[in-house]
C-alpha positions in Angstrom: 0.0 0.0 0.0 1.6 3.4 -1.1 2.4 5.7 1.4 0.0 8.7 2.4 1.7 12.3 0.6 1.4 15.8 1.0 -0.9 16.7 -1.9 1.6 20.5 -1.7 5.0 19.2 -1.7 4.2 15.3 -2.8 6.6 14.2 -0.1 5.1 11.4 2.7 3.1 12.7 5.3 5.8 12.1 7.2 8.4 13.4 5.7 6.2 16.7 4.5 8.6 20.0 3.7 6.3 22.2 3.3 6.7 24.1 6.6 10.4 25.0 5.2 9.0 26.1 2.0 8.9 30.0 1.9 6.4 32.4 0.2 9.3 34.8 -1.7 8.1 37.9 -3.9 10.1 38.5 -7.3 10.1 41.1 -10.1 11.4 38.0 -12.1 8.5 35.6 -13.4 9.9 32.1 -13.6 8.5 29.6 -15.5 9.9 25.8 -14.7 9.3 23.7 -17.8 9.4 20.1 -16.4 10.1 16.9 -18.1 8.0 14.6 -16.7 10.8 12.1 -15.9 11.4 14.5 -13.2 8.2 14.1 -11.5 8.7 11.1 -9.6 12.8 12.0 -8.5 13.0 12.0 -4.9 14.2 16.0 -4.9 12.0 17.4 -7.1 13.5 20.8 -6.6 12.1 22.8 -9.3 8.6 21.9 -7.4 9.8 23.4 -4.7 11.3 26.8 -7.3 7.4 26.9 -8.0 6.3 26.4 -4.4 8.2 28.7 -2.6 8.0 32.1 -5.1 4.7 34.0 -5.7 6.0 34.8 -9.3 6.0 31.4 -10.7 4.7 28.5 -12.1 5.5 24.9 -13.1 4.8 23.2 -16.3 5.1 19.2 -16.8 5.5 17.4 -20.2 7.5 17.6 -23.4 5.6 19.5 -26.0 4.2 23.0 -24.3 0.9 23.7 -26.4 0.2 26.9 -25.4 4.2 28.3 -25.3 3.6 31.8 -27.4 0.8 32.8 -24.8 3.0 31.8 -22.0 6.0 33.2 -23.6 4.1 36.6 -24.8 2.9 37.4 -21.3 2.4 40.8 -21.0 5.4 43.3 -19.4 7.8 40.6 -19.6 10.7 39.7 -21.5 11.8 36.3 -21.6 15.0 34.3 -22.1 15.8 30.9 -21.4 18.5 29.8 -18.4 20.5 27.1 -20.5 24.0 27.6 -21.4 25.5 27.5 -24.7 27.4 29.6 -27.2 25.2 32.5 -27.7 24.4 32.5 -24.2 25.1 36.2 -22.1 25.5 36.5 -19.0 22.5 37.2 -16.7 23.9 40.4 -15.4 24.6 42.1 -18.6 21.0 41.2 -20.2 19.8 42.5 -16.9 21.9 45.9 -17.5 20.7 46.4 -20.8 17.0 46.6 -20.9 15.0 47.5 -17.3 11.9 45.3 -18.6 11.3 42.4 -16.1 12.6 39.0 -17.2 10.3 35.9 -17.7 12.9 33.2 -16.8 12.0 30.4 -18.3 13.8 27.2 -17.2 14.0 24.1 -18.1 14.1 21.0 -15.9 15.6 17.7 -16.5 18.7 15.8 -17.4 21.4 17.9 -19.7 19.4 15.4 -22.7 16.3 15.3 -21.5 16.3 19.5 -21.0 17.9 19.9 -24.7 15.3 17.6 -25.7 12.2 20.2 -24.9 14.5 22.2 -26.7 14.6 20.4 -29.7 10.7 19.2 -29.6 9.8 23.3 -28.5 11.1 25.7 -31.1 9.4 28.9 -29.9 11.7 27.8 -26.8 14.8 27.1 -28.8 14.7 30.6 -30.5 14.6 32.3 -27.5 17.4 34.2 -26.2 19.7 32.5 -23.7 21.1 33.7 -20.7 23.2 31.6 -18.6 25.2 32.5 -14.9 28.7 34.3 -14.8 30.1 32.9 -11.8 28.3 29.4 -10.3 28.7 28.2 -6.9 29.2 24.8 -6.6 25.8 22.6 -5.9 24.8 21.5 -2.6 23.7 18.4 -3.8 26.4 16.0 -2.2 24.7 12.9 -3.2 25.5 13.4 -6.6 28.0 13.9 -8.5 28.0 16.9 -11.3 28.3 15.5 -14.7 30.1 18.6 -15.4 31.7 21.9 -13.5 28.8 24.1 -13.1 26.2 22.1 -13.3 23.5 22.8 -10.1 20.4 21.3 -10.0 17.2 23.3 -10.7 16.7 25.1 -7.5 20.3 26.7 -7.5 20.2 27.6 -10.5 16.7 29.6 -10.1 17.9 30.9 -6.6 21.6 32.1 -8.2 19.9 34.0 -10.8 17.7 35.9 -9.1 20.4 36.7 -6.3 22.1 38.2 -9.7 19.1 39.8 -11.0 17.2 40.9 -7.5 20.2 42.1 -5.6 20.3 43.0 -3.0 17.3 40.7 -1.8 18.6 37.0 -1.3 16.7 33.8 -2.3 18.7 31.7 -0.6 15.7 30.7 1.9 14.4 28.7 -0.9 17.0 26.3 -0.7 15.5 25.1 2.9 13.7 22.6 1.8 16.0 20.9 -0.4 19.2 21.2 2.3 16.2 19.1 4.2 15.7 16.7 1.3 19.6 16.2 1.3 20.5 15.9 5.6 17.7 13.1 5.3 18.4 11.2 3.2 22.2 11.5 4.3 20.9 10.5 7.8 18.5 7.1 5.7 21.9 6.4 4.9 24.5 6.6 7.1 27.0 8.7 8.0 29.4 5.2 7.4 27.7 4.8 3.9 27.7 9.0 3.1 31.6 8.8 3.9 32.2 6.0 2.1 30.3 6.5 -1.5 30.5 10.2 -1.3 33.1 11.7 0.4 31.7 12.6 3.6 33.6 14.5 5.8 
């Protein structure tokens, strides 16, 4: 028999996170565009993006329907967090126009995220903005397939501490440091040493 969940945070009952989740005003409108691979994955964190700001929402699936009414809302500009060659740097697209960003980001493996891409091109043609500096992910139960890469959460909470400053939205990130002392603490601190590097 499945276990009882939080119909919020779709953690177990027991285990619910939503009392860390905050309620975070922005200027930025975020928009998570989920695979739905992601749904099920024990951190979730771009749920928890969605959950804790006022200003956003979360999508799940591949092909996005209604994109160019989502993409055209009105006194936004949007660009897409994913990095790549014609990617600038959040601060100097912030600089260069005052209009308030939609910040549309993607969620999902490296291929599963280049894969909305590919099957979304109203997403594809948008302009891409990607961090300057990135601080390296909290996540210590994975390893980063490659320097820089942060999982969802971090990368929504570092670009709005580049584009909000000097308001901090590092409070988001509650929930998930939960997600991660638990289940370092299901584990072991034997087991966390061992496989992870531990200190």
């Amino acid at each position: 028999m499945p276990r009882p969940r939080c119909g919020r945070c779709q953690r177990p009952l027991d285990h619910c996170l939503c009392a860390l989740i905050p309620s975070l005003a922005s200027r930025t409108r975020v928009v998570l565009l989920q695979h739905p691979s992601e749904t099920d994955h024990a951190l979730n964190t771009a749920r928890f993006a969605a959950l804790g700001l006022v200003n956003a929402e979360l999508r799940v699936g591949e092909v996005f329907d209604d994109l160019d009414q989502l993409l055209s809302t009105p006194g936004y500009r949007p660009v897409l967090l994913f990095p790549g060659d014609e990617a600038q740097v959040l601060e100097a697209c912030a600089e260069a126009d005052d209009t308030p960003l939609l910040l549309v980001v993607p969620d999902g493996t490296w291929r599963k995220a280049r894969k909305l891409l590919y099957l979304n091109p109203l997403l594809d043609a948008l302009p891409r903005v990607t961090l300057a500096q990135v601080a390296p992910s909290r996540y210590r139960l994975r390893k980063a397939p490659e320097p820089g890469a942060v999982s969802t959460i971090e990368a929504v909470v570092q670009a709005l501490n580049v584009l909000e400053q000097p308001a901090s939205f590092d409070e988001l990130l509650r929930p998930f440091e939960a997600l991660i002392e638990g289940q370092i603490e299901a584990m072991g601190a034997e087991v966390f040493a061992r496989n992870h590097g531990g200190d």
